[in-house]
N, C-alpha and C positions, 0 to 999 in steps of 0.2 A: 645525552640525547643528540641525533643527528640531526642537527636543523638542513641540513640541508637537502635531505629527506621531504620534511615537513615546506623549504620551499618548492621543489619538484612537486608535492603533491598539491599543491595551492596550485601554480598555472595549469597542474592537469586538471582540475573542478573547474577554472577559471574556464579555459575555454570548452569542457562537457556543457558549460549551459551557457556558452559564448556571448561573453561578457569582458570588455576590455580591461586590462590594467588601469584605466582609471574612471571605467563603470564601478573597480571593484575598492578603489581607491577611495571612491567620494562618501567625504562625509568621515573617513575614515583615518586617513595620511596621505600623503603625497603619493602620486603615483611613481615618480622617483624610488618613493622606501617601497613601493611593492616591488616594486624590480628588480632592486638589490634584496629582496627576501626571497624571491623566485630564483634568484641567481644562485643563493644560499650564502651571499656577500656576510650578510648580517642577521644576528639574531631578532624577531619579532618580539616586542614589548606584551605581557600574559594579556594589557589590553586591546592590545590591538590582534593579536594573534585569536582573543574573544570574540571579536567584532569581525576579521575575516571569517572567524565559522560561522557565524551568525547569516551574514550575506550568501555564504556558499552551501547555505542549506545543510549543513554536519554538526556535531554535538562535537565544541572543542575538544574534547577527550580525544575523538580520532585522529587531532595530528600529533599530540602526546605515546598514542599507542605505535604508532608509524616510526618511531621513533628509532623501534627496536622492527625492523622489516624483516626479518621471521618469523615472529612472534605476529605479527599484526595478518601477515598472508594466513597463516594457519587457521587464526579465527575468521578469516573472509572464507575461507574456503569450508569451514563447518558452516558459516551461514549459506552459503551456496549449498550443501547438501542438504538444510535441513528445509529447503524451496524446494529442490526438486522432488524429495520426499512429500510434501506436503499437495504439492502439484502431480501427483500420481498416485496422490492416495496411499503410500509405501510405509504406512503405518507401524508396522511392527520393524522394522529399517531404524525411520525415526528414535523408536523406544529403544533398541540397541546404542544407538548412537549417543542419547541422554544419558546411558547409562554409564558409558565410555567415558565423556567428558564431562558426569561429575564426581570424577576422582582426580580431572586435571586441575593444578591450580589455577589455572588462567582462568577459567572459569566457575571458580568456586570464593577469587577473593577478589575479583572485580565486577561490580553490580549490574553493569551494561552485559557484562557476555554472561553472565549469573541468570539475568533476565532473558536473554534468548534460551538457554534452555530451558526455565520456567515458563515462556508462553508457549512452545513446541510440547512440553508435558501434558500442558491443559488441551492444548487439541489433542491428543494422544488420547485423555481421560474421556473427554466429550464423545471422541470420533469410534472409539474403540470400546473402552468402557460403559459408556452410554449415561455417563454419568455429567448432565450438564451443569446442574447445580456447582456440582464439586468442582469443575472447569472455570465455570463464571468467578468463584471466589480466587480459584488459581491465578486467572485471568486479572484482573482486581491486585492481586500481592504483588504481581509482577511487575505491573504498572508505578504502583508506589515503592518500588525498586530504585527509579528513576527519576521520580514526578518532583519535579521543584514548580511550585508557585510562580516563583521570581522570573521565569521563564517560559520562551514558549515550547509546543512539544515537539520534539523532533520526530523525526517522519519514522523513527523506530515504535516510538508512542501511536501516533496515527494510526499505525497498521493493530496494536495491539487492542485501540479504540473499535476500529472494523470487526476485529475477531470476536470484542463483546460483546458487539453490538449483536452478531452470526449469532453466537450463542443464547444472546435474550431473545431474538427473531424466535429462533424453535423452538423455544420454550411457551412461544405466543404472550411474551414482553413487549410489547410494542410500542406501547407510547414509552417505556425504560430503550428502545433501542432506537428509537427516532432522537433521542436525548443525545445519547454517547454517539450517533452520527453526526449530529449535528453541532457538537460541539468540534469534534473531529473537525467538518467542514471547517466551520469559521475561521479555524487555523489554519489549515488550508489556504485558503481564500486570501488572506491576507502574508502568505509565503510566495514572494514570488520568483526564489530561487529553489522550488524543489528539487530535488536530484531526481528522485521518481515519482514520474505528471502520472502514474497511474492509480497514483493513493486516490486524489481528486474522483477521476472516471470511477473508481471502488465504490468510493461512498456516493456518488450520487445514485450507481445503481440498486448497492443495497438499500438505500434510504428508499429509491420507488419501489422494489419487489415489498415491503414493507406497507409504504402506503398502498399497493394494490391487496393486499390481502386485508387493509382497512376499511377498502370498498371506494376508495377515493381514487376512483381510475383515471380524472381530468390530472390530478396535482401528481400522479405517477407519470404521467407522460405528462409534464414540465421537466418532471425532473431530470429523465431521460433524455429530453432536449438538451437542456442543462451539459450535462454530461458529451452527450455528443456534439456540442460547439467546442466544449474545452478539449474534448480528445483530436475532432480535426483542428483546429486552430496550433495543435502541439505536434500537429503532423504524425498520431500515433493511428497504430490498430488498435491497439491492445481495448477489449470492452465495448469495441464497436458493435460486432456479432451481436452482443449481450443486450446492447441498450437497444439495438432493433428490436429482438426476440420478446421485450418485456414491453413495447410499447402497442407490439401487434398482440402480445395476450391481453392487455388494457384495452383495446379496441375486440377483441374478441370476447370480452367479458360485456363490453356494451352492448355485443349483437351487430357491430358494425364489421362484419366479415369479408367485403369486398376491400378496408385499408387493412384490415387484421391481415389478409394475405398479402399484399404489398410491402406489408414492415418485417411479417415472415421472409418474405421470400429477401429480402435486403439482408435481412441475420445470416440465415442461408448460404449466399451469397461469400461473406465473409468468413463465416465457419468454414468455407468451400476453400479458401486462399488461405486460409490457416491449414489446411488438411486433417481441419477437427471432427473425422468421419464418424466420430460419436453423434455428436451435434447434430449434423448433416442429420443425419437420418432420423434421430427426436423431430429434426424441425420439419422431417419430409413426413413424418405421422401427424404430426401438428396439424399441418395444411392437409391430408386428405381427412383428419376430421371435421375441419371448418366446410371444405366441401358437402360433406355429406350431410353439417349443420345449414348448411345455405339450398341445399335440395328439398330439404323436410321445410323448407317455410311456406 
């Protein structure tokens, strides 16, 4: 194993979510031994080298797999395809892909990369097949792939929590997918080295599109709020569009169409600077029907 691989990639995490050698040190070792382990001076103890994954928001496995820096790029780079595919809808892409690498060993006899193509499958079944049931349980095997008790979930878990939760939503599961979000959250909440602040903004929004089809339009727009303090406060875009667009249809659902437009036209706004001309123009239908709602009263 190259450690000093594995220190290089410690001060790269260290300052992505800039935090000093001996923010990352406390509690932990000297900030001395982190520096000589950043240096690649010296080997890190399995404990300590635990406990820095832990702080830096990664499932120790990943500075084990880094090890071998061929091997580790190749599986980043299938999981970067299987986002952009999944981010464009490119479904049948995706299932090619699954199909390609599960003949590879790397991802047939380690359970982490095992487990991404098994939750990329379940969206595949769901999204294509139409077959949700069969996805949720998919979704489910995949998860206990991973899942230890003894710890908490890493933010590859979170996202797979999200996807069940998607899944039990359309199925009109609800009070089952206000569960697995909200368990989702808690851990969340209590991570405050995530590497991606946008698991966070995720779940709060699906948890409101959730409670607004429960009819509880006040507690969907808390959550919404929720959501967009933690997305500006992290200095992100990412779900801001989204958590306007859901807070003006909770206000559109109460008949309150003068802020309904106002929280439109905010989503708008930002679908506008993302250049998501999808969007844009849903939400430009959106507002001339509340118009035409606010004419007829």
């Amino acid at each position: 194993m190259d450690y000093s691989v594995i220190g290089k990639k410690i001060k790269e995490l260290r300052k992505a979510i800039g935090i000093t050698q001996g923010e990352l040190a406390e509690g932990i070792c000297t900030q001395a031994l982190i520096s000589r382990i950043e240096k690649g001076d010296i080997y890190p103890s399995a404990t300590v080298l635990y406990r820095i994954s832990q702080r830096l928001g990664v499932d120790v496995n990943y500075f084990f797999e880094i090890g071998s820096t061929e091997r580790h790029d190749y599986i980043k780079d299938v999981e970067r395809q299987f986002h952009t595919y999944r981010f464009n809808l490119q479904y049948e892409d995706m299932i090619k892909l699954i199909k390609k690498e599960e003949q590879n060993p790397l991802f047939t006899t380690n359970k982490e990369n095992k487990q991404l193509l098994e939750w990329n499958k379940a969206i595949y079944v769901s999204e294509v097949e139409g077959d949700k049931e069969k996805a949720i349980g998919m979704v489910r095997a995949a998860i206990k792939l991973t899942e230890d008790p003894k710890r908490a979930m890493t933010e590859r878990e979170m996202r797979l929590q999200i996807t069940l939760g998607d899944m039990m939503a359309l199925l009109e599961k609800y009070e089952e997918a206000l569960k697995v979000y909200g368990k989702a959250l808690e851990v969340a909440k209590h991570n405050p080295y995530l590497q991606d602040k946008s698991i966070k903004t995720r779940i709060y929004y699906h948890t409101a599109r959730v409670i607004t089809r429960l009819g509880d339009y006040d507690q969907s727009i808390e959550y919404c709020r929720r959501g967009l303090k933690w997305t500006i406060s992290e200095e992100r875009l990412y779900g801001i569009a989204q958590l306007y667009y859901q807070i003006g249809y909770n206000f559109e659902l109460k008949r309150e169409y003068d802020t309904a437009l106002t929280y439109y036209q905010k989503g708008r706004n930002y679908f506008h600077i993302q250049k998501n001309t999808r969007f844009v123009a849903f939400i430009d239908q959106k507002m001339e029907d509340v118009h035409g709602l606010q004419s007829r009263r």
